[in-house]
PyMOL Python script that loads the backbone (N, CA, C, O; Angstrom):
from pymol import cmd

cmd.read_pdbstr("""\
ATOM      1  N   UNK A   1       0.846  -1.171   0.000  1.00  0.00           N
ATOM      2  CA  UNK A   1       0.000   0.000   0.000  1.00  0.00           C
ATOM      3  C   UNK A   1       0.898   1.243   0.000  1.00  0.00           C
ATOM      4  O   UNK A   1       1.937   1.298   0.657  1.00  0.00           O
ATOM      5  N   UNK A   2       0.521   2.062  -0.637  1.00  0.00           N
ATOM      6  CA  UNK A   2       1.485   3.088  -0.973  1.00  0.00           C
ATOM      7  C   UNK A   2       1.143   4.196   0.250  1.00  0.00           C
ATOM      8  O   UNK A   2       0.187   4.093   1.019  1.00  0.00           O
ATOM      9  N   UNK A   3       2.015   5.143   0.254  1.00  0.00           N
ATOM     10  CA  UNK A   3       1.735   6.483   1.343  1.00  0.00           C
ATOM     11  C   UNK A   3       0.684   7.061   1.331  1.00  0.00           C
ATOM     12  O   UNK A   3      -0.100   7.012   2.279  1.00  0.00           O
ATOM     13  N   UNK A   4       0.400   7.934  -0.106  1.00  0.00           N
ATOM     14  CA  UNK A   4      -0.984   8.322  -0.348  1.00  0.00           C
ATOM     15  C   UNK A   4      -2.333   7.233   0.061  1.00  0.00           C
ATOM     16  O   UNK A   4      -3.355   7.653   0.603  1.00  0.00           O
ATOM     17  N   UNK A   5      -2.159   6.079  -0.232  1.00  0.00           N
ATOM     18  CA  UNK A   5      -3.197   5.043  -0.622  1.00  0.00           C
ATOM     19  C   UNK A   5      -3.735   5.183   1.141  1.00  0.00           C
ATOM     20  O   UNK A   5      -4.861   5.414   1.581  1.00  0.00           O
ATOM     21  N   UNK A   6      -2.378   4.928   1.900  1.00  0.00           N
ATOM     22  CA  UNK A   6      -2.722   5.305   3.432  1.00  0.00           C
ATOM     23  C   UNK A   6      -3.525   6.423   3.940  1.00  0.00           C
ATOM     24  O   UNK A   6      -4.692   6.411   4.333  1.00  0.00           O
ATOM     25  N   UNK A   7      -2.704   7.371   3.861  1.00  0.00           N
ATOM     26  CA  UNK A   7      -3.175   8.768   4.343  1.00  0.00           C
ATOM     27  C   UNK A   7      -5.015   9.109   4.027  1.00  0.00           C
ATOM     28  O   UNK A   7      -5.794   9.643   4.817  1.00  0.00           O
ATOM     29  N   UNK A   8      -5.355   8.527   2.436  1.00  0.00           N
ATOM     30  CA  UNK A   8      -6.843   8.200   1.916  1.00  0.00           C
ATOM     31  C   UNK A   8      -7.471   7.882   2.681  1.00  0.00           C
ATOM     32  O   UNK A   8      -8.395   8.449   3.263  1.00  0.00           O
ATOM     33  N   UNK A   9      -6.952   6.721   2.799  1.00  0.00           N
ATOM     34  CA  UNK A   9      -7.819   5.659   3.718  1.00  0.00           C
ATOM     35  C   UNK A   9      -7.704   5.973   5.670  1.00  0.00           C
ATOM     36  O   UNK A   9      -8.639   5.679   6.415  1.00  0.00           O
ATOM     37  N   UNK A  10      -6.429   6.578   6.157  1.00  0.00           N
ATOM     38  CA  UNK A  10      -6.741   7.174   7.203  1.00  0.00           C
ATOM     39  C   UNK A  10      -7.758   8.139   7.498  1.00  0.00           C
ATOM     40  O   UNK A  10      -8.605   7.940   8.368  1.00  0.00           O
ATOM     41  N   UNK A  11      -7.684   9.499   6.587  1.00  0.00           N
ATOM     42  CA  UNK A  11      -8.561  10.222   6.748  1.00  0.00           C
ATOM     43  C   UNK A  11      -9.795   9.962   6.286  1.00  0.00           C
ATOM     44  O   UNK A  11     -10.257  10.966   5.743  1.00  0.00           O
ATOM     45  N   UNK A  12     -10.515   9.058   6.270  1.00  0.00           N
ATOM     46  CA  UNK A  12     -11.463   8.827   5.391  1.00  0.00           C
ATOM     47  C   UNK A  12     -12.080   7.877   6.910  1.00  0.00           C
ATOM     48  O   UNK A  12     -13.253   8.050   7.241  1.00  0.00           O
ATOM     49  N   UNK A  13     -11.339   7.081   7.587  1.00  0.00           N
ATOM     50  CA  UNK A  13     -11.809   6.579   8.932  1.00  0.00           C
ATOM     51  C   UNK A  13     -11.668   7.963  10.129  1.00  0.00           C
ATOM     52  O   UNK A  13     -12.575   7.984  10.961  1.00  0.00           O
ATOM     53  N   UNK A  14     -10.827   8.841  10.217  1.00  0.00           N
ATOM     54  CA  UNK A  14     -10.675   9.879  10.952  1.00  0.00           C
ATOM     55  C   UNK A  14     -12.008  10.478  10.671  1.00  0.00           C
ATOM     56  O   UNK A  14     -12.815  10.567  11.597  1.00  0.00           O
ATOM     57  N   UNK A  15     -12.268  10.838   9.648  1.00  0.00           N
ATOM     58  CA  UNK A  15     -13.521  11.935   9.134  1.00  0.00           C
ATOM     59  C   UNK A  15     -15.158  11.257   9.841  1.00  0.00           C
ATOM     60  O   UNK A  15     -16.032  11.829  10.493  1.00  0.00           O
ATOM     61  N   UNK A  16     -15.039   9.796   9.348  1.00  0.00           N
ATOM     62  CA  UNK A  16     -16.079   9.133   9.635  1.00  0.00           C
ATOM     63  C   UNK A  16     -16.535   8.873  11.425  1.00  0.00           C
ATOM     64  O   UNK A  16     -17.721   8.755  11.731  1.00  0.00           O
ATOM     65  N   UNK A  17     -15.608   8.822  12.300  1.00  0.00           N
ATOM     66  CA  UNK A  17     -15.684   8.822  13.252  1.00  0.00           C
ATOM     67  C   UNK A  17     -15.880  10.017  14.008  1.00  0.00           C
ATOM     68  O   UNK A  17     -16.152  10.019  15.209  1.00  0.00           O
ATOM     69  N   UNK A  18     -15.704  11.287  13.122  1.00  0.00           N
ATOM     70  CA  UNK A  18     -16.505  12.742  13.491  1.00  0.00           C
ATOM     71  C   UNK A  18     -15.063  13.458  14.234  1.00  0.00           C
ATOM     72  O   UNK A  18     -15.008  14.289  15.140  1.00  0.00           O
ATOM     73  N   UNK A  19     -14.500  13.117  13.847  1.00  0.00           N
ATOM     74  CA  UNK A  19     -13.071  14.357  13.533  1.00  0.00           C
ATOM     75  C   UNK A  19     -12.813  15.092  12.658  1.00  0.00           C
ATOM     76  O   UNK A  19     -12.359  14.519  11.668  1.00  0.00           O
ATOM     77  N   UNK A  20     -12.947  16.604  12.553  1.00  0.00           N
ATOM     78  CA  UNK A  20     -12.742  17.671  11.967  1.00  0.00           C
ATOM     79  C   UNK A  20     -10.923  17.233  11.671  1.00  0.00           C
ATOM     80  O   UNK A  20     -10.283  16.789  12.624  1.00  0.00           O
ATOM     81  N   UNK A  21     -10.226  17.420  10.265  1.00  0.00           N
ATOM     82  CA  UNK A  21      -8.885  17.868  10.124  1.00  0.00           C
ATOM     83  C   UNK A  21      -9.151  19.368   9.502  1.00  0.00           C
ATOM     84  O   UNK A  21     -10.238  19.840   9.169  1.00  0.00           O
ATOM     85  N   UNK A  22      -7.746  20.035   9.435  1.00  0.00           N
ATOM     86  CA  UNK A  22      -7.816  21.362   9.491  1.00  0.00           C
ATOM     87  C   UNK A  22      -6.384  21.397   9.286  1.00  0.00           C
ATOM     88  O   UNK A  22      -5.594  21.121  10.188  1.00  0.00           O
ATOM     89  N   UNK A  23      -6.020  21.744   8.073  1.00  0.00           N
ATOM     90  CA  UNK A  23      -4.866  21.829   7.328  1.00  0.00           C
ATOM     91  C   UNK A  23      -4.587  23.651   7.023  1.00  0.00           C
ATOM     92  O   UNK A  23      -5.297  24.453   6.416  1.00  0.00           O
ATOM     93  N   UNK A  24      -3.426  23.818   7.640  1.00  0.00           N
ATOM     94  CA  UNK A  24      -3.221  25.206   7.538  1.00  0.00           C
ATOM     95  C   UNK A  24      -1.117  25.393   7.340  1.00  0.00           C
ATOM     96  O   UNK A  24      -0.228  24.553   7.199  1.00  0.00           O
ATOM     97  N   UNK A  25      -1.116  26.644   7.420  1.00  0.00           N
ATOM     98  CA  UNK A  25       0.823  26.379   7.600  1.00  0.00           C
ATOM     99  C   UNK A  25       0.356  27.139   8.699  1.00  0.00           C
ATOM    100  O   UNK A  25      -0.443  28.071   8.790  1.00  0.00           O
ATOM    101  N   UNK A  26       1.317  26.273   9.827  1.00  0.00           N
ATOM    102  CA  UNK A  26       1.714  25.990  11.113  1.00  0.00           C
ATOM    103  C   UNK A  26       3.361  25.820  11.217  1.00  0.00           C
ATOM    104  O   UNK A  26       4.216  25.208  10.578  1.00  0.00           O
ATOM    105  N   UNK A  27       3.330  26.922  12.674  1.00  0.00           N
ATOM    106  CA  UNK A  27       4.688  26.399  12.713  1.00  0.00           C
ATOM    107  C   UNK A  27       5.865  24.959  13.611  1.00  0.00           C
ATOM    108  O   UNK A  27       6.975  24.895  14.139  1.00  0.00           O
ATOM    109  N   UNK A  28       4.587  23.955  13.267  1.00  0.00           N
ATOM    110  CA  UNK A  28       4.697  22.709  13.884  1.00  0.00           C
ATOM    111  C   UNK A  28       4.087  21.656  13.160  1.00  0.00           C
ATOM    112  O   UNK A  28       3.288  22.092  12.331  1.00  0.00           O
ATOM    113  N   UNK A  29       4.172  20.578  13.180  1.00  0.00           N
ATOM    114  CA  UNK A  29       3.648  19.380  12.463  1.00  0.00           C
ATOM    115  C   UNK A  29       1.836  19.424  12.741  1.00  0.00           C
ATOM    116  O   UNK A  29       1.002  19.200  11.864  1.00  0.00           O
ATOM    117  N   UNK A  30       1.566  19.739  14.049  1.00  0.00           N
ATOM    118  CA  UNK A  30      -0.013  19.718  14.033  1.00  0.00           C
ATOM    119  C   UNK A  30       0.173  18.363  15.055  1.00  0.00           C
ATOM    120  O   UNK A  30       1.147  17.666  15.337  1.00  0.00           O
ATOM    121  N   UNK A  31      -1.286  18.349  15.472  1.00  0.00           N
ATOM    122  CA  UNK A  31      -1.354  17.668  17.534  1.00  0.00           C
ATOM    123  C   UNK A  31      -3.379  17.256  16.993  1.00  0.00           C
ATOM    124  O   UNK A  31      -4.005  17.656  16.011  1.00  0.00           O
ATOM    125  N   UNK A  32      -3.717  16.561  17.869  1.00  0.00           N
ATOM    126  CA  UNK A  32      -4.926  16.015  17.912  1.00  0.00           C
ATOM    127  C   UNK A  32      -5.695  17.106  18.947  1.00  0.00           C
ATOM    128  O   UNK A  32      -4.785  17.397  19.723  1.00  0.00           O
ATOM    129  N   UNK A  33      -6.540  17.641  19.244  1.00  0.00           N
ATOM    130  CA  UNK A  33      -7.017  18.224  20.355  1.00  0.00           C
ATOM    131  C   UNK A  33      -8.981  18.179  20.132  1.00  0.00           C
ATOM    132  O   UNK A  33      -9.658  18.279  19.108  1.00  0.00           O
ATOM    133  N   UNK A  34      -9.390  17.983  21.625  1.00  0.00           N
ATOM    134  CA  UNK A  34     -10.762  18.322  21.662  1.00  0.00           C
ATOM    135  C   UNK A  34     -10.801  19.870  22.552  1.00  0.00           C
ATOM    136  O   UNK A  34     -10.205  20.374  23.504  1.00  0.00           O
ATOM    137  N   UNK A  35     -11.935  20.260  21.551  1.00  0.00           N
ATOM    138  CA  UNK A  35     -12.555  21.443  22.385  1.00  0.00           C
ATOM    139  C   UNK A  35     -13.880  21.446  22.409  1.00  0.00           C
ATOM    140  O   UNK A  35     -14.557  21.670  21.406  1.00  0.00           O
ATOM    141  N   UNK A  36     -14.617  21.061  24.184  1.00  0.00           N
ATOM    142  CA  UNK A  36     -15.627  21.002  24.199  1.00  0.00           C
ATOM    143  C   UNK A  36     -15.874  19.292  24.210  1.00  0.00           C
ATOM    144  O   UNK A  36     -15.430  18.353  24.871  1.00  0.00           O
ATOM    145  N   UNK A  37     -16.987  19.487  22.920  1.00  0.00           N
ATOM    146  CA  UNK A  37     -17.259  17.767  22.079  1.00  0.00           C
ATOM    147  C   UNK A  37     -16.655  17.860  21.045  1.00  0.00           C
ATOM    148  O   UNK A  37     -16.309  16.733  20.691  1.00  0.00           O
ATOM    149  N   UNK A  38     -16.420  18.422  20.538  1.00  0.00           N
ATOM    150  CA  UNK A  38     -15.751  18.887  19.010  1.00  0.00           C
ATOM    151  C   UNK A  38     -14.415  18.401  19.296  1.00  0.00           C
ATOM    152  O   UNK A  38     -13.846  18.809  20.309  1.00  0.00           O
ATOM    153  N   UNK A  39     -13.692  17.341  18.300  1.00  0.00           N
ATOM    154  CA  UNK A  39     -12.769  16.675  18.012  1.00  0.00           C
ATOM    155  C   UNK A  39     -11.745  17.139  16.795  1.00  0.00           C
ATOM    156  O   UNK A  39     -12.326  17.199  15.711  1.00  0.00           O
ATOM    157  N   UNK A  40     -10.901  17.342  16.771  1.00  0.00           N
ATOM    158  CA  UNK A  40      -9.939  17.879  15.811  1.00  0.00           C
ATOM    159  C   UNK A  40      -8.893  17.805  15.873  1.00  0.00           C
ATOM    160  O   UNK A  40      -8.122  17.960  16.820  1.00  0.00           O
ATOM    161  N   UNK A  41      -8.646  17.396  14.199  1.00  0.00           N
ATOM    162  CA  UNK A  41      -6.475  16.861  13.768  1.00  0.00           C
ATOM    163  C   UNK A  41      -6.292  18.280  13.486  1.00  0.00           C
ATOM    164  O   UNK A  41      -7.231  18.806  12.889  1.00  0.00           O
ATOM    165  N   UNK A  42      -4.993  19.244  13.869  1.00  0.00           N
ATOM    166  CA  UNK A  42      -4.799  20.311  13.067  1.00  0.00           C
ATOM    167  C   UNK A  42      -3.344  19.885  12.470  1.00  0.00           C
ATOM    168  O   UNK A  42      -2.470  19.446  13.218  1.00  0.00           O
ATOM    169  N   UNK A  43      -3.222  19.985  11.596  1.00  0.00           N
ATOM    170  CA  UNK A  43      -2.104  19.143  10.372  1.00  0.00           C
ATOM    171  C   UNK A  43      -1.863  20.730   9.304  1.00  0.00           C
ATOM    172  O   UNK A  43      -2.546  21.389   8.521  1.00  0.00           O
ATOM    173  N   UNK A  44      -0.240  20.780   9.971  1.00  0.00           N
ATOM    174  CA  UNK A  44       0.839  21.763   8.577  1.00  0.00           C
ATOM    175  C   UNK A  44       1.061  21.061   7.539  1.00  0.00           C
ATOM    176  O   UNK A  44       2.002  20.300   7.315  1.00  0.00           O
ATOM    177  N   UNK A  45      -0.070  21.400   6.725  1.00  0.00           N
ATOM    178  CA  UNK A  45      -0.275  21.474   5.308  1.00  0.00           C
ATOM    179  C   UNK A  45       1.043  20.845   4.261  1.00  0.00           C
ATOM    180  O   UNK A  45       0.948  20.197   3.219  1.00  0.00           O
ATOM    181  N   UNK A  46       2.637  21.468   5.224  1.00  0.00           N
ATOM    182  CA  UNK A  46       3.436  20.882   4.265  1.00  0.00           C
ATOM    183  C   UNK A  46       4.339  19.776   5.034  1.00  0.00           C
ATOM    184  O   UNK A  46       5.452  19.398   4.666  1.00  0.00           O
ATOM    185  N   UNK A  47       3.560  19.294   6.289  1.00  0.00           N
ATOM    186  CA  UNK A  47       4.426  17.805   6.089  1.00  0.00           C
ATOM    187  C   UNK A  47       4.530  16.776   5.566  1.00  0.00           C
ATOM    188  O   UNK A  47       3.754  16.475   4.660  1.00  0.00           O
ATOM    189  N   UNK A  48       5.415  16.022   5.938  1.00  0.00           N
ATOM    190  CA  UNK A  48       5.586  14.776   4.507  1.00  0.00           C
ATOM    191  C   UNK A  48       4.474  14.339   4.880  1.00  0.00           C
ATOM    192  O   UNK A  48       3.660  14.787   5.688  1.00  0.00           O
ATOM    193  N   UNK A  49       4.482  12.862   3.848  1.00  0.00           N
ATOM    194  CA  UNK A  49       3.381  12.379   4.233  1.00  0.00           C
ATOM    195  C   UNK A  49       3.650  11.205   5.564  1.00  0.00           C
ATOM    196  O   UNK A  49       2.693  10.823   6.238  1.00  0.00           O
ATOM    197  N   UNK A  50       5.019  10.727   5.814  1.00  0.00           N
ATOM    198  CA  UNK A  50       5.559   9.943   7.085  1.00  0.00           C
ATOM    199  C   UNK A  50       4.293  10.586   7.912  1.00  0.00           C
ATOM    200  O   UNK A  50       3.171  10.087   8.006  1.00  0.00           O
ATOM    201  N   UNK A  51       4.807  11.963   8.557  1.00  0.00           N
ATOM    202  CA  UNK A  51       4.214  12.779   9.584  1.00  0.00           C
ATOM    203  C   UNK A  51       2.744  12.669   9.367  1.00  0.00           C
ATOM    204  O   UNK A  51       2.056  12.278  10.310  1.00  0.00           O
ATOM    205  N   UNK A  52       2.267  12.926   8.394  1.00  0.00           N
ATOM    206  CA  UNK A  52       0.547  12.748   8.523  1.00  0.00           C
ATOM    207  C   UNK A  52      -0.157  11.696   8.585  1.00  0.00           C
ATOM    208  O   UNK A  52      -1.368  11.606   8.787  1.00  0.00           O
ATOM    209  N   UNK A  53       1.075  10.389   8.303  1.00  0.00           N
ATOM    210  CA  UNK A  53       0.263   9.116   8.554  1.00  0.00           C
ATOM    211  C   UNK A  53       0.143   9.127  10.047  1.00  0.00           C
ATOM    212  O   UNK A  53      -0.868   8.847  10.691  1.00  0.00           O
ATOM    213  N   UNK A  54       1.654   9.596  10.644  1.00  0.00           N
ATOM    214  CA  UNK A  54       1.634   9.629  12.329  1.00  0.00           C
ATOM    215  C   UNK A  54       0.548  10.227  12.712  1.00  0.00           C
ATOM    216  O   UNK A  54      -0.385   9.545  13.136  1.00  0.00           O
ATOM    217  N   UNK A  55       0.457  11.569  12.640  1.00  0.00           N
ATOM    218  CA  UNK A  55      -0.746  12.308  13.197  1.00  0.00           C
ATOM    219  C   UNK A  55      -2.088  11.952  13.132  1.00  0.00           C
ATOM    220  O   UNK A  55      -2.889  12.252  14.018  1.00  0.00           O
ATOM    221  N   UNK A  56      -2.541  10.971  11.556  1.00  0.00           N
ATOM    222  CA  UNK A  56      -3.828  10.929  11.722  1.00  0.00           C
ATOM    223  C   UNK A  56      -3.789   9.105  13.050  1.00  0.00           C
ATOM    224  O   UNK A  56      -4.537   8.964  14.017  1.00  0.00           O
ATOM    225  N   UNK A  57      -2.661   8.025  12.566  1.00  0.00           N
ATOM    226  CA  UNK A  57      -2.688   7.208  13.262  1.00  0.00           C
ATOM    227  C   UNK A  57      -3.178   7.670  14.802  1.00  0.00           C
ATOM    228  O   UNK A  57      -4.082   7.212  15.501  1.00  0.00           O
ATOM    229  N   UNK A  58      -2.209   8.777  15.057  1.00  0.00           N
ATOM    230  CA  UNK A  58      -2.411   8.904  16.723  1.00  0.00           C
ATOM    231  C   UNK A  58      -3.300   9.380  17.097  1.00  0.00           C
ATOM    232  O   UNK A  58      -3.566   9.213  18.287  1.00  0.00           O
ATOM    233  N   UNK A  59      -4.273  10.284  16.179  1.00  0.00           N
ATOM    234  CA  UNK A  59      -5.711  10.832  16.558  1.00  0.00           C
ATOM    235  C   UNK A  59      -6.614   9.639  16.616  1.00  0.00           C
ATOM    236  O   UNK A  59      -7.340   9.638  17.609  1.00  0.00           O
ATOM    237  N   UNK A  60      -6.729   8.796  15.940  1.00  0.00           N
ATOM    238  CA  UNK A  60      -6.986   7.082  15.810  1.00  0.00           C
ATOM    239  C   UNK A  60      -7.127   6.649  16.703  1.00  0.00           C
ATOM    240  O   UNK A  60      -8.270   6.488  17.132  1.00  0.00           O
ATOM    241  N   UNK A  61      -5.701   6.143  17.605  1.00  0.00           N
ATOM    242  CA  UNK A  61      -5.811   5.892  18.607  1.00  0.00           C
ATOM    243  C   UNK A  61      -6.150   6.316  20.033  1.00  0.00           C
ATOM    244  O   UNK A  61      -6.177   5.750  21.127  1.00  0.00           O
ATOM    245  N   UNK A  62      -6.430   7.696  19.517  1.00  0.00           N
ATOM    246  CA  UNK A  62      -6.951   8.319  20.798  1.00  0.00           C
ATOM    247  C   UNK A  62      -8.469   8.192  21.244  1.00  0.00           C
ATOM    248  O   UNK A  62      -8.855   8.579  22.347  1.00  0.00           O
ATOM    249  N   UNK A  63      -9.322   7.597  20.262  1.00  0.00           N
ATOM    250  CA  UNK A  63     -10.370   7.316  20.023  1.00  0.00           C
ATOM    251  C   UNK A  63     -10.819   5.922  19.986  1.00  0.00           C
ATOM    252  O   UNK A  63     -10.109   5.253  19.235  1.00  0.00           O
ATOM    253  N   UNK A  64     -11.947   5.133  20.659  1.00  0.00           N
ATOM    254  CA  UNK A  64     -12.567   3.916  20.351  1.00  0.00           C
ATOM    255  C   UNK A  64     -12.847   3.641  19.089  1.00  0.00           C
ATOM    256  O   UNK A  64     -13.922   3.985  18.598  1.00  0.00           O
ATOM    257  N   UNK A  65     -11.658   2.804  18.212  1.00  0.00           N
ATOM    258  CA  UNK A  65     -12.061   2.152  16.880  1.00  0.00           C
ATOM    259  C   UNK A  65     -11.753   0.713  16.787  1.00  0.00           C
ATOM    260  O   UNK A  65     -11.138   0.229  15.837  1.00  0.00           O
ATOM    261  N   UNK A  66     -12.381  -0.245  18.217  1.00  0.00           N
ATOM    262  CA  UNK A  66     -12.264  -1.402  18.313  1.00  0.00           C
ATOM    263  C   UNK A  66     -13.468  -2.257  17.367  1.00  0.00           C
ATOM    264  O   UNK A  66     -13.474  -3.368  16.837  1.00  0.00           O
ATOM    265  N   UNK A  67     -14.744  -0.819  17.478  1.00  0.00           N
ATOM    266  CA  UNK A  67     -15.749  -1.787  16.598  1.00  0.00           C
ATOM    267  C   UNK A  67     -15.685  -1.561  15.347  1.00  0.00           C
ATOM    268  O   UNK A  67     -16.535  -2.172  14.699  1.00  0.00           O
ATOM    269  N   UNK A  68     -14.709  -0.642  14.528  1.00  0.00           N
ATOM    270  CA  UNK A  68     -14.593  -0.126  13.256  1.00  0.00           C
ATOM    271  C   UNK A  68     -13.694  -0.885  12.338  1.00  0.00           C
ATOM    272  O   UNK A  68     -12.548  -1.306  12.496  1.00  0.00           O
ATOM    273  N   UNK A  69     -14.481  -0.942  11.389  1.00  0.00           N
ATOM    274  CA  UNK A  69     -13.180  -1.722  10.550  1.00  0.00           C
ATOM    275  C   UNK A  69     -11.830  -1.077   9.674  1.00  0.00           C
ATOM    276  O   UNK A  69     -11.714  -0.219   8.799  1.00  0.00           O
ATOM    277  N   UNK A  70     -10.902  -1.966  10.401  1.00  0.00           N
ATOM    278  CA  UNK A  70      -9.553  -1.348   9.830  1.00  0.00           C
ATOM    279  C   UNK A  70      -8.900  -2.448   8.856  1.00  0.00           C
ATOM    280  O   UNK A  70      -8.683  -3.565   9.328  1.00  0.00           O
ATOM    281  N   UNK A  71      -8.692  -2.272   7.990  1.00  0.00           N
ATOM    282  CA  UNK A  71      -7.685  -3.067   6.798  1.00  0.00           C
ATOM    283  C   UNK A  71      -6.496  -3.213   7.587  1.00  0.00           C
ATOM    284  O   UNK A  71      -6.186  -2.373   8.432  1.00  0.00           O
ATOM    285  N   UNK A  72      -5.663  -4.472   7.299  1.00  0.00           N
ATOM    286  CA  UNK A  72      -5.119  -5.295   8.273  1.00  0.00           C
ATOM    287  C   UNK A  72      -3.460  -3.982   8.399  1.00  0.00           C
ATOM    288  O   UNK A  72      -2.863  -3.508   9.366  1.00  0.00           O
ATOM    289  N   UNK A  73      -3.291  -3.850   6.976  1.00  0.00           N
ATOM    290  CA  UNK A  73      -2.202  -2.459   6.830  1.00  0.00           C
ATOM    291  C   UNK A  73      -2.566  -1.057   7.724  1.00  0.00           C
ATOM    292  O   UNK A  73      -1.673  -0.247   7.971  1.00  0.00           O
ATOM    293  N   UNK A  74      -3.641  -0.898   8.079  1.00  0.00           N
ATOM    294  CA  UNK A  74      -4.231   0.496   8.854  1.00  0.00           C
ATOM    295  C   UNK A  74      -4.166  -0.154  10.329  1.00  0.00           C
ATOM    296  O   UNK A  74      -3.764   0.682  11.138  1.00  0.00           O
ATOM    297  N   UNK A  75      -4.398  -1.195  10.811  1.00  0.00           N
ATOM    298  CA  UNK A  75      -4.504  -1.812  11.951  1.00  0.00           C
ATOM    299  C   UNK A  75      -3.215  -1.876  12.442  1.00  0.00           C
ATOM    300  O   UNK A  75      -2.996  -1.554  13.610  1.00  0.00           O
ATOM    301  N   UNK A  76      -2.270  -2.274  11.656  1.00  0.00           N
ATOM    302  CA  UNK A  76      -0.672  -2.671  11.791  1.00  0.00           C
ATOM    303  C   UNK A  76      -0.172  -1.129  11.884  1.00  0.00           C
ATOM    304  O   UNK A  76       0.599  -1.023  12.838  1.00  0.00           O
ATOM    305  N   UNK A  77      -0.299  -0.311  11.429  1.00  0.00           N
ATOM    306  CA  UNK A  77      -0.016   1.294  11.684  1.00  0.00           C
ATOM    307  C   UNK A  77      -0.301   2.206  13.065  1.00  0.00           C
ATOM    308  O   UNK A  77       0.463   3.019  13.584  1.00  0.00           O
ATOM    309  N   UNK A  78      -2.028   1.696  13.613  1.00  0.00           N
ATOM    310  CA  UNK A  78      -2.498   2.497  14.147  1.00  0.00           C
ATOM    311  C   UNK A  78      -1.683   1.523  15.441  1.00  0.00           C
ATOM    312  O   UNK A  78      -1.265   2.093  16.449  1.00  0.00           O
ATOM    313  N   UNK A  79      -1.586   0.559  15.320  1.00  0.00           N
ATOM    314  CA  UNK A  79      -1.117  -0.498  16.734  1.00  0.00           C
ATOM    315  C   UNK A  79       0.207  -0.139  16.962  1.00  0.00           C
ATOM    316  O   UNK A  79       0.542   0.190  18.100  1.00  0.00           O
ATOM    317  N   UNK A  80       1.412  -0.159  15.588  1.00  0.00           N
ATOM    318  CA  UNK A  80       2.868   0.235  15.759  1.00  0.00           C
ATOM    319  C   UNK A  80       3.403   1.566  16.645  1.00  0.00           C
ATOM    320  O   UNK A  80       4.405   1.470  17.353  1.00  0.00           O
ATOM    321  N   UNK A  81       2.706   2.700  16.543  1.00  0.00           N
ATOM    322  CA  UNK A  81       2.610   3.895  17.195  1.00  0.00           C
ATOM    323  C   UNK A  81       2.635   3.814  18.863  1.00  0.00           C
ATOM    324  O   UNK A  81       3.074   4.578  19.722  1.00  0.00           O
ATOM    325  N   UNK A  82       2.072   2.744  18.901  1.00  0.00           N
ATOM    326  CA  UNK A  82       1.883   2.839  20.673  1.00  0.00           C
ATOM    327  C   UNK A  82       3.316   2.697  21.298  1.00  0.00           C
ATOM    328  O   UNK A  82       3.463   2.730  22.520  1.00  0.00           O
TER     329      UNK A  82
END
""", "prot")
cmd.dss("prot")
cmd.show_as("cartoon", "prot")
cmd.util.cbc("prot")
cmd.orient("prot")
């Protein structure tokens, strides 16, 4: 599975589980944060894509996605991080 093919398919389970991302230039890679109920990745626009697989993985795991289905490559990602 390629980088892009990841990052797709991360944000595409991030989004669905009701996390706002929010891509801007920052002068940092970007952090997971809730405010309130409201859930949100904020992600600098120009990191690689290494870094945004990290960031969305770890917003992932900050969240219950035991009943969600993960492709065995997204599972092996979001688990390696810990």
């Amino acid at each position: 599975m390629k980088e892009k093919d990841i990052i797709v398919e991360l944000v595409r389970i991030v989004e669905n589980i009701g996390i706002k991302i929010i891509e801007d230039r920052l002068l940092r890679k970007g952090d997971y944060c809730r405010v309130f109920s409201n859930r949100y990745l904020i992600m600098d626009r120009q990191i690689t894509n290494k870094d945004k697989i990290e960031l969305l993985a770890t917003a992932l795991k900050k969240n219950d996605i035991e009943n969600i289905y993960l492709t065995p490559k997204i599972r092996e990602i979001c688990t390696e991080k810990e």
